[in-house]
C-alpha positions in Angstrom: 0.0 0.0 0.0 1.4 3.5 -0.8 1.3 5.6 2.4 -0.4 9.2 1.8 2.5 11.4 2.0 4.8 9.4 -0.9 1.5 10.0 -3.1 3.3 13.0 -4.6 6.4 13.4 -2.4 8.0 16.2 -4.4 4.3 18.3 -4.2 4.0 18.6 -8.0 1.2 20.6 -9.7 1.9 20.0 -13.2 4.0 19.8 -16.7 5.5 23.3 -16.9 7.7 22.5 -20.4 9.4 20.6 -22.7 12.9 21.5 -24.0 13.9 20.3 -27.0 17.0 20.8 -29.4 16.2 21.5 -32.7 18.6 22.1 -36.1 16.7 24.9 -37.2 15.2 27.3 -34.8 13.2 28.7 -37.8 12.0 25.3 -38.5 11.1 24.3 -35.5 9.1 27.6 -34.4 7.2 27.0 -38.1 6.0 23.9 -36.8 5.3 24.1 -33.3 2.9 27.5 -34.1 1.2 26.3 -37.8 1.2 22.6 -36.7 0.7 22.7 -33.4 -1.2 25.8 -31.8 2.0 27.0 -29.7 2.4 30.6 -29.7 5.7 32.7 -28.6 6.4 34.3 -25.4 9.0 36.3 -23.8 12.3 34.6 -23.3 14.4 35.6 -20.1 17.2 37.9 -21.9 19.8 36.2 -19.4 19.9 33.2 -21.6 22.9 33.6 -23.9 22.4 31.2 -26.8 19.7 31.1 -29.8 16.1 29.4 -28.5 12.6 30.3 -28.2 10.1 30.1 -25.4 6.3 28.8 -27.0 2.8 28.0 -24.6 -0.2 26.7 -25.7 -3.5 27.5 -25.1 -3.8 23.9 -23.0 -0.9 25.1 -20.3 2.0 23.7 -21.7 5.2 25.1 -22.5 7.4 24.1 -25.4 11.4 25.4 -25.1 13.4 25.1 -28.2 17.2 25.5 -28.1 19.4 25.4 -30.5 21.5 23.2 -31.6 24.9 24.1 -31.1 26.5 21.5 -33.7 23.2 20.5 -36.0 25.2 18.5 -38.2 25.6 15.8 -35.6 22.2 15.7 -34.1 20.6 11.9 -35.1 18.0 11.7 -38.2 15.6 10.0 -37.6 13.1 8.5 -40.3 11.2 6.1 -38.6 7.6 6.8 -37.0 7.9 4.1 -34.1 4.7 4.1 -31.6 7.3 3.1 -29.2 9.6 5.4 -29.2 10.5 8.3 -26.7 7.5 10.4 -27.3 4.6 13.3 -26.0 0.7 13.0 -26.4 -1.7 15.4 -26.7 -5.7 15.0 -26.7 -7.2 16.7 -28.8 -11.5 17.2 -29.9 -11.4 14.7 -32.9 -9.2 12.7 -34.5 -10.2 12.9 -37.7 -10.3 16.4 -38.3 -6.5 15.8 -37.2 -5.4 13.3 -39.5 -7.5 15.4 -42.1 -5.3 18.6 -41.4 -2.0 16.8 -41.2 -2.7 15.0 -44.4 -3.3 18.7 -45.6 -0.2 19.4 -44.5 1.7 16.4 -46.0 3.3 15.8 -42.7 3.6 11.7 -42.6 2.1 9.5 -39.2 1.1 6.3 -38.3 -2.7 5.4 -36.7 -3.0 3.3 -34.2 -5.9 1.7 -32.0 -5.5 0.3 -28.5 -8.5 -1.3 -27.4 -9.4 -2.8 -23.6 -12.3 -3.9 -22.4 -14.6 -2.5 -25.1 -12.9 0.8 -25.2 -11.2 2.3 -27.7 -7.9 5.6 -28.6 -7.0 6.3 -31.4 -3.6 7.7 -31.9 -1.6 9.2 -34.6 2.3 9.7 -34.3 4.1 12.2 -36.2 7.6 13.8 -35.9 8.5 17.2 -35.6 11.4 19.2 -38.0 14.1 17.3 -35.7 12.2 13.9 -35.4 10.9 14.2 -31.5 7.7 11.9 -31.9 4.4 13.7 -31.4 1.3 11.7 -30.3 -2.6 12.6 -31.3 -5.0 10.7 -29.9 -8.5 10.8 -27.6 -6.7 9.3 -24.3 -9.4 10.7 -22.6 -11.7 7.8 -24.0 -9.5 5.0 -21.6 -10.0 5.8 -17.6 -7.0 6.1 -15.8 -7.2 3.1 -13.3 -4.8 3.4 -10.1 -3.2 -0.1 -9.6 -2.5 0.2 -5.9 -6.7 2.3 -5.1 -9.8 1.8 -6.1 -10.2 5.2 -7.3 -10.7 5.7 -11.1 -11.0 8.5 -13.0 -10.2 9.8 -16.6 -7.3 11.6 -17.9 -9.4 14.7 -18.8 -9.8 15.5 -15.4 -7.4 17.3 -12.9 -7.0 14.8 -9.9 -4.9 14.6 -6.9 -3.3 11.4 -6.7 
Protein backbone atom coordinates (compact mmCIF):
# COMPACT_ATOMS: atom_id res chain seq x y z
CA UNK A 1 0.00 0.00 0.00
CA UNK A 2 1.35 3.46 -0.78
CA UNK A 3 1.26 5.56 2.40
CA UNK A 4 -0.37 9.17 1.81
CA UNK A 5 2.51 11.43 1.96
CA UNK A 6 4.83 9.41 -0.93
CA UNK A 7 1.45 9.99 -3.11
CA UNK A 8 3.31 12.99 -4.56
CA UNK A 9 6.41 13.37 -2.35
CA UNK A 10 7.99 16.19 -4.38
CA UNK A 11 4.29 18.30 -4.21
CA UNK A 12 4.04 18.58 -8.04
CA UNK A 13 1.15 20.58 -9.68
CA UNK A 14 1.92 20.04 -13.22
CA UNK A 15 3.99 19.82 -16.67
CA UNK A 16 5.51 23.27 -16.93
CA UNK A 17 7.74 22.48 -20.36
CA UNK A 18 9.42 20.64 -22.66
CA UNK A 19 12.88 21.48 -24.01
CA UNK A 20 13.91 20.30 -26.95
CA UNK A 21 17.04 20.82 -29.42
CA UNK A 22 16.16 21.54 -32.66
CA UNK A 23 18.62 22.14 -36.12
CA UNK A 24 16.70 24.85 -37.21
CA UNK A 25 15.16 27.29 -34.76
CA UNK A 26 13.20 28.71 -37.80
CA UNK A 27 11.99 25.30 -38.52
CA UNK A 28 11.10 24.30 -35.51
CA UNK A 29 9.07 27.61 -34.37
CA UNK A 30 7.16 27.03 -38.11
CA UNK A 31 6.05 23.89 -36.77
CA UNK A 32 5.30 24.12 -33.25
CA UNK A 33 2.87 27.49 -34.10
CA UNK A 34 1.19 26.29 -37.77
CA UNK A 35 1.20 22.55 -36.70
CA UNK A 36 0.71 22.65 -33.44
CA UNK A 37 -1.19 25.84 -31.78
CA UNK A 38 1.99 26.97 -29.67
CA UNK A 39 2.41 30.59 -29.73
CA UNK A 40 5.70 32.70 -28.61
CA UNK A 41 6.37 34.33 -25.39
CA UNK A 42 9.01 36.27 -23.79
CA UNK A 43 12.29 34.62 -23.25
CA UNK A 44 14.41 35.63 -20.11
CA UNK A 45 17.17 37.89 -21.90
CA UNK A 46 19.76 36.17 -19.43
CA UNK A 47 19.88 33.20 -21.62
CA UNK A 48 22.91 33.64 -23.92
CA UNK A 49 22.36 31.21 -26.76
CA UNK A 50 19.73 31.14 -29.79
CA UNK A 51 16.09 29.40 -28.52
CA UNK A 52 12.64 30.35 -28.17
CA UNK A 53 10.05 30.09 -25.41
CA UNK A 54 6.31 28.82 -27.01
CA UNK A 55 2.81 28.05 -24.61
CA UNK A 56 -0.20 26.71 -25.68
CA UNK A 57 -3.51 27.45 -25.12
CA UNK A 58 -3.85 23.86 -22.99
CA UNK A 59 -0.94 25.12 -20.30
CA UNK A 60 2.00 23.71 -21.66
CA UNK A 61 5.24 25.09 -22.51
CA UNK A 62 7.36 24.10 -25.39
CA UNK A 63 11.35 25.42 -25.08
CA UNK A 64 13.43 25.15 -28.24
CA UNK A 65 17.22 25.47 -28.06
CA UNK A 66 19.42 25.36 -30.49
CA UNK A 67 21.51 23.20 -31.56
CA UNK A 68 24.86 24.09 -31.13
CA UNK A 69 26.49 21.53 -33.75
CA UNK A 70 23.21 20.48 -36.00
CA UNK A 71 25.20 18.45 -38.21
CA UNK A 72 25.60 15.81 -35.65
CA UNK A 73 22.18 15.65 -34.07
CA UNK A 74 20.57 11.86 -35.06
CA UNK A 75 17.95 11.72 -38.19
CA UNK A 76 15.62 10.03 -37.64
CA UNK A 77 13.15 8.47 -40.25
CA UNK A 78 11.15 6.11 -38.59
CA UNK A 79 7.61 6.77 -37.00
CA UNK A 80 7.87 4.10 -34.14
CA UNK A 81 4.69 4.15 -31.64
CA UNK A 82 7.29 3.06 -29.23
CA UNK A 83 9.63 5.42 -29.22
CA UNK A 84 10.54 8.28 -26.67
CA UNK A 85 7.49 10.37 -27.33
CA UNK A 86 4.61 13.26 -25.96
CA UNK A 87 0.69 12.95 -26.41
CA UNK A 88 -1.73 15.45 -26.72
CA UNK A 89 -5.72 14.97 -26.70
CA UNK A 90 -7.20 16.68 -28.85
CA UNK A 91 -11.46 17.23 -29.89
CA UNK A 92 -11.44 14.66 -32.87
CA UNK A 93 -9.21 12.68 -34.46
CA UNK A 94 -10.20 12.95 -37.74
CA UNK A 95 -10.26 16.42 -38.30
CA UNK A 96 -6.50 15.83 -37.16
CA UNK A 97 -5.38 13.26 -39.53
CA UNK A 98 -7.55 15.43 -42.14
CA UNK A 99 -5.33 18.56 -41.41
CA UNK A 100 -2.02 16.76 -41.20
CA UNK A 101 -2.70 15.02 -44.42
CA UNK A 102 -3.30 18.68 -45.64
CA UNK A 103 -0.20 19.36 -44.48
CA UNK A 104 1.70 16.43 -45.96
CA UNK A 105 3.33 15.83 -42.68
CA UNK A 106 3.63 11.73 -42.60
CA UNK A 107 2.11 9.46 -39.16
CA UNK A 108 1.12 6.26 -38.26
CA UNK A 109 -2.65 5.42 -36.70
CA UNK A 110 -2.98 3.27 -34.25
CA UNK A 111 -5.89 1.72 -32.01
CA UNK A 112 -5.54 0.28 -28.46
CA UNK A 113 -8.47 -1.34 -27.39
CA UNK A 114 -9.44 -2.77 -23.57
CA UNK A 115 -12.35 -3.86 -22.39
CA UNK A 116 -14.62 -2.51 -25.12
CA UNK A 117 -12.91 0.83 -25.20
CA UNK A 118 -11.23 2.33 -27.66
CA UNK A 119 -7.87 5.62 -28.62
CA UNK A 120 -7.02 6.33 -31.43
CA UNK A 121 -3.58 7.69 -31.86
CA UNK A 122 -1.61 9.18 -34.64
CA UNK A 123 2.30 9.66 -34.30
CA UNK A 124 4.12 12.19 -36.22
CA UNK A 125 7.64 13.82 -35.92
CA UNK A 126 8.51 17.17 -35.64
CA UNK A 127 11.44 19.19 -38.04
CA UNK A 128 14.06 17.31 -35.71
CA UNK A 129 12.17 13.86 -35.40
CA UNK A 130 10.89 14.19 -31.54
CA UNK A 131 7.72 11.92 -31.89
CA UNK A 132 4.36 13.74 -31.43
CA UNK A 133 1.27 11.69 -30.29
CA UNK A 134 -2.59 12.65 -31.34
CA UNK A 135 -5.02 10.73 -29.86
CA UNK A 136 -8.51 10.76 -27.64
CA UNK A 137 -6.67 9.26 -24.28
CA UNK A 138 -9.44 10.74 -22.65
CA UNK A 139 -11.67 7.78 -24.03
CA UNK A 140 -9.48 5.01 -21.63
CA UNK A 141 -10.01 5.81 -17.59
CA UNK A 142 -7.00 6.14 -15.77
CA UNK A 143 -7.18 3.08 -13.27
CA UNK A 144 -4.79 3.35 -10.06
CA UNK A 145 -3.16 -0.08 -9.60
CA UNK A 146 -2.52 0.24 -5.93
CA UNK A 147 -6.74 2.34 -5.09
CA UNK A 148 -9.81 1.78 -6.14
CA UNK A 149 -10.21 5.16 -7.27
CA UNK A 150 -10.70 5.71 -11.13
CA UNK A 151 -10.99 8.53 -13.03
CA UNK A 152 -10.22 9.76 -16.55
CA UNK A 153 -7.33 11.56 -17.87
CA UNK A 154 -9.42 14.71 -18.81
CA UNK A 155 -9.80 15.50 -15.45
CA UNK A 156 -7.40 17.28 -12.93
CA UNK A 157 -6.98 14.83 -9.93
CA UNK A 158 -4.88 14.58 -6.88
CA UNK A 159 -3.32 11.41 -6.75
Amino acid sequence: MVKENNRNPLQLKSINHISIVCRSLEKSLDFYQNVLGFFPVRRPSSLNFDGAWLFSCYGIGIHLLQSEDPEIMPKITEINPKDNHFSFQCESMAMVEKKLEEMEIKYVKTRVEEDGMEVDQLFFHDPDGMMIEICNCDNLPVIPLAHDVMFSCSFNHKL
